[in-house]
Structures are given as C-alpha cells and as structure tokens.
N, C-alpha and C positions, 0 to 999 in steps of 0.2 A: 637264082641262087646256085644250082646246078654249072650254069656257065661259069659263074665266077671261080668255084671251087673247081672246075676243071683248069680254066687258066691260070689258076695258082698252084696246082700240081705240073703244070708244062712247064711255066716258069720257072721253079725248082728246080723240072730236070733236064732245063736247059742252064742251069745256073752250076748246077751239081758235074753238066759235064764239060764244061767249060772251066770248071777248077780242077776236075780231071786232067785234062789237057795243061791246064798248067802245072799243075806238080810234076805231071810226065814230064813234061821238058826242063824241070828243076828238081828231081830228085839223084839224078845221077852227077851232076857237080855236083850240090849242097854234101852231097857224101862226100866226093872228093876230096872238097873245102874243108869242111866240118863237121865231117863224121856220117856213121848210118843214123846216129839218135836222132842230128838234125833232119836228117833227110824223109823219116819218120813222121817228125814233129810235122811237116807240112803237108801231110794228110788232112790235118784238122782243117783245113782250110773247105774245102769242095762242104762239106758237110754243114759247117755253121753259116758259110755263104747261102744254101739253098737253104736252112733255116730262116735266114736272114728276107731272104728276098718274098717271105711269108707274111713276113711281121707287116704290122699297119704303116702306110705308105704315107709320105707328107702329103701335107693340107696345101692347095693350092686353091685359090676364088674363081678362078677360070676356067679350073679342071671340068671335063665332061661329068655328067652324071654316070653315063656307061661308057664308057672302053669300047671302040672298035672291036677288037679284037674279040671280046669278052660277045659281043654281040654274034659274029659272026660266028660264036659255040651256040648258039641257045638252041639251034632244032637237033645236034649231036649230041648234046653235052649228056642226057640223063644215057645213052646208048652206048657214049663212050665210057662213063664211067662204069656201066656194069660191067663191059669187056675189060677197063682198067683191074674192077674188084677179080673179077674172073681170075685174069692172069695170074696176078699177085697172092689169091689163093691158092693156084697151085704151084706157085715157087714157094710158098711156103709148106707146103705139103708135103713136096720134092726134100726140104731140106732137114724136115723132120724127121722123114724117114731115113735118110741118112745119118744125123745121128741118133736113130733108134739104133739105127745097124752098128753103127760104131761103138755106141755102152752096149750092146751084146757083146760083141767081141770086148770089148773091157773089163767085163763080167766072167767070161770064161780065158783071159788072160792070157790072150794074144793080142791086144789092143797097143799103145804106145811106142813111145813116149809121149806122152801128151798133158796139156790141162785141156778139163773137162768142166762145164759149167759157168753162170754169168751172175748167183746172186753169192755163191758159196763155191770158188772155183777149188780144183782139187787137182793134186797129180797124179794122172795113173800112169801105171807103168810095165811090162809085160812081166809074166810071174816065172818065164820058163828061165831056169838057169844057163850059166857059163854065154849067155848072147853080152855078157856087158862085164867087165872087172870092175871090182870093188871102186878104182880112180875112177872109169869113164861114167859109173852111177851116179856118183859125186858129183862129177860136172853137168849130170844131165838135168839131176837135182837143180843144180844153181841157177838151171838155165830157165826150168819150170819153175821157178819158185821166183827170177826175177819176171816172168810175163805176172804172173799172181801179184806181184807187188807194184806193177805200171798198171796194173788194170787192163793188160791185153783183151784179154777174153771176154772183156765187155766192149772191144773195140771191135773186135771179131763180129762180135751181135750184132751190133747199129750194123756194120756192113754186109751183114747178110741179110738183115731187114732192109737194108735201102735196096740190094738186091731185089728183095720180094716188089718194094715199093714202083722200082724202075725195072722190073722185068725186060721194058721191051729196049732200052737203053743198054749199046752194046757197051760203051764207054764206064760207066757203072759198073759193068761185072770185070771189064779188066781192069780199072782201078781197085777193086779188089782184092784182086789178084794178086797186084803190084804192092796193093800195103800190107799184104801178108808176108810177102816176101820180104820188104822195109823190116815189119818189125822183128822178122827173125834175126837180120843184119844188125837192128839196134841192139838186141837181147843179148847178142854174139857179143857185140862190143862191151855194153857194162859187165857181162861175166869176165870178158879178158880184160880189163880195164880192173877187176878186184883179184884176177887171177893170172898175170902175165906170166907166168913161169910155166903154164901150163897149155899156151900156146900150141905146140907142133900135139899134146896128147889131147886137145878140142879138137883140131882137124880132122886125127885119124876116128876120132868119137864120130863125126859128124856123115864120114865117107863109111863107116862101118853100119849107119844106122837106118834098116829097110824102112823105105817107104811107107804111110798108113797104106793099107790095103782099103779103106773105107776112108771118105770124105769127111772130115769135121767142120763143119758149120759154125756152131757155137763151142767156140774151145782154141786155142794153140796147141798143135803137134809138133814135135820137135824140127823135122826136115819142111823145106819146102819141097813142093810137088815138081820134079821134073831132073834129069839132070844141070842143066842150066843153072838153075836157081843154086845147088847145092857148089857149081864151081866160083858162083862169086861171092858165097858164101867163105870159102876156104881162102880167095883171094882176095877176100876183103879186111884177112886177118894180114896182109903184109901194108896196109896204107897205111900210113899216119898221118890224120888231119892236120892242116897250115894252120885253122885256128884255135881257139879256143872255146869251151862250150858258151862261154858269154855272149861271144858274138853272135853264134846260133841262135840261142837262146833269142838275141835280136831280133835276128831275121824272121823267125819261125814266127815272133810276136806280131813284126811289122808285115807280113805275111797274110798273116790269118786277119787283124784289122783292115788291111786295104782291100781281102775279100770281103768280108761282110760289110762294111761300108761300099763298095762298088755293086755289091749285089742288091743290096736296098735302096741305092738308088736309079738301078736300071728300072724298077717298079714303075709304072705308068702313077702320077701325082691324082690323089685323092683330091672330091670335093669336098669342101667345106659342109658342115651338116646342115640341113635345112635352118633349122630353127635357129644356131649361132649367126648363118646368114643373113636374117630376118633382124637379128637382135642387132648384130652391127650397123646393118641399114639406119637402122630408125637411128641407131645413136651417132650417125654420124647424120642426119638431118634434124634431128631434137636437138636442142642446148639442154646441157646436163643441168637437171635441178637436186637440189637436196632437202627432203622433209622431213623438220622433226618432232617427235610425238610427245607431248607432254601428260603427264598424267595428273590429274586433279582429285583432290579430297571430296568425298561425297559432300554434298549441299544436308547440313542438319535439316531434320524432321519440324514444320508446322506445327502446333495443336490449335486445330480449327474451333474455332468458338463454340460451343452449346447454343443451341433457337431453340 
C-alpha cells in the first residue's frame, strides 16, 4: 500500500512539472496574444493535471496486478515517505512563520498593501500617512478588491501547499513564482480595463509602492517581488491583445482539458477486479439462463378424522 501511494505522489509530481514547463513556454505569448488574464488562466492547468493523474485509472484485462514500478518502491517506500512527510512539514512551518511575521506587521501597520487570508480574505493596508494620495488609495483598493473577487488568495494557498507538498521539486516553487507574478498582470489588466483613464497614475502607484518587507504566503500583495517583475508590470500596461477574451477563454479551456486527459492517461492501466474477472469468465462460458419464481397459495388445512 505504501508503494502505491509513494508512486502516486511521484506521478503527480512529475505530472505537475511537466505542466509547469508547459505554461512556461506558453504564458508569455498567451499574454501577447490575449492578454495577462489569459495568460493566468493556464496555471490551472499543472494542478488539475497532477489531480488528474490520481484519479482511478482505466480497467484493462491484461493489466498487471502490480506495476513494475510500484514494485521496485516496496523496500523504500515507508522510508521515503517519512522523509517526504518530514520535508513538507517544515515548508509548512517555514511558511507559517512567515505569515505570522507579516500579520504582526499588519497589526502594527507597517504591513501592505495587500490581501490577507483564504476562507474570509481582507485588505490591509499600511496606516502611516501621506505614503499614498487619496487617487493612488483608490486604485490600490480596486486592485485588492479585484484579487478578493477572482479568488486570488485561495489560488495563493493551493500553491504554497503544493509547495509544502513538492518541496523537493524545484520546478514547483518557480512555477510559483511565475503565477504570482501572472496574477498580478491579470489584476493590472481588469483594474485598467474598468479604469483606462487612469493608466499613467497605476504606473506611477505601482513604481512608488515599497516592497513587502516580509513574505506572504497565503494572501496577494500589491508588488511582485523584485525589480523585474515590477518592469513588466508597467510595460505591460502599453500592449493591447490581437484577441479577444473569447478566444482565450478557448484556449485556457482547451488547455486545461488536453492536460488532464493526457495526465490520466499516462497512469499505468488497472486490473480488472478479481471478482468482475471471475463473473465474466463464467458468463462467457455459461449460456445465460433465466428463472422465474412463482409464488403459490398456501395448500388449505385437512381436518383429520376422529379414531
């Protein structure tokens, strides 16, 4: 059992980084093309693939009962998974503590801009004055209040837990990376997409606006981490996508289907269950008969003579 469940976590996170690899090589057209939102959208891909490739595997009659592979775990497997659990308990540890550090500072209102939280997200924002004019609060507002309304901040989550999950997967943590970055680009886009006049005064918000001092985890901060990130950030506000969001909308669909179907069936083909095996046997050497049960009236009561 151990083995199995060990080759179905490698599987995953070979599944997971091989969707990695592809969005990498298809999120910087898809933006081009069709905006950051689409370019966004095919994040979902890596993630429902390694779900994917989880799920119960087709039924084959010739399939092995055990998997090669699966065999070749069974003296490692309970070993590796405790160094698995190991690991992943303390990337989560790691990342708690980090945002413990961050709502401290949120607390005494140096923190932000950011959302904070994944069942009841929330804006904070830092409490010292004159760092922001009445307009750039405005837009900062619109900015955090559209990741609240995509469900950012629960996207945040799942990827800092598949972090924890794929610790030792470098591919994983910069995918990451990259979709943080993505969704600050899409975020950018539907605030200017509701606010086009306010273009050149988002830029200067964006290049005005320091760095977290502490990592968030679980949440969206306003800036991405680095300068880089923030230059194509501002230069992302001069593109205009060739298409339209339908087409995307397309891709991002036909996308995400051709990974999780390709993922499910890289899965090594299940056997048939003992007993359905057993049942089709017979019924394909039985001729099928059919019987039917009739029910009858009780037989009335004798009364036996007197002697």
């Amino acid at each position: 059992m151990t083995s199995e469940v060990l080759a179905g976590l490698l599987r995953a996170n070979l599944v997971l980084a091989i969707g990695v690899l592809a969005v990498m090589a298809l999120r910087v057209p898809a933006r081009r093309v069709f905006g950051p939102e689409v370019a966004y959208g095919l994040w979902a891909a890596p993630p429902l693939a390694a779900f994917a490739s989880l799920m119960p595997a087709r039924v084959e009659d010739d399939a092995p009962q055990v998997h090669a592979f699966v065999a070749a775990l069974a003296d490692v497997s309970a070993p590796a998974l405790a160094v698995w659990a190991l690991g992943g308990a303390l990337v989560v540890a790691a990342l708690a503590h980090a945002q413990t550090r961050f709502m401290a500072d949120a607390r005494r209102g140096v923190a932000g801009p950011a959302v904070v939280g994944v069942i009841s997200p929330r804006v904070v924002m830092p409490t010292h004055d004159g760092a922001y004019t009445d307009e750039e609060r405005a837009l900062i507002r619109a900015h955090e209040r559209e990741h609240v309304a995509r469900s950012d901040p629960r996207a945040g989550a799942l990827a800092a837990l598949l972090q924890a999950l794929c610790w030792f997967n470098p591919l994983v943590h910069l995918g990451a990376h990259l979709m943080r970055l993505d969704q600050e680009l899409a975020c950018d886009a539907a605030v200017l997409r509701r606010r086009p006049q306010d273009r050149a005064l988002y830029a200067k918000t964006l290049l005005k606006t320091q760095l977290a001092a502490q990592p968030l985890p679980f949440g969206c901060h306003w800036p991405a981490a680095g300068l880089h990130p923030l230059e194509v950030r501002v230069g992302q506000m001069r593109v205009t996508p060739r298409f339209d969001a339908l087409a995307g909308a397309v891709l991002v669909a036909t996308s995400v289907a051709a990974a999780v179907i390709a993922a499910w069936n890289l899965q090594p083909p299940a056997p048939r269950p003992g007993e359905l095996v057993d049942l089709w046997q017979r019924q394909q050497r039985q001729p099928v008969t059919s019987v039917m049960l009739v029910s009858l009236p009780p037989r009335p009561a004798v009364d036996k003579p007197d002697r």
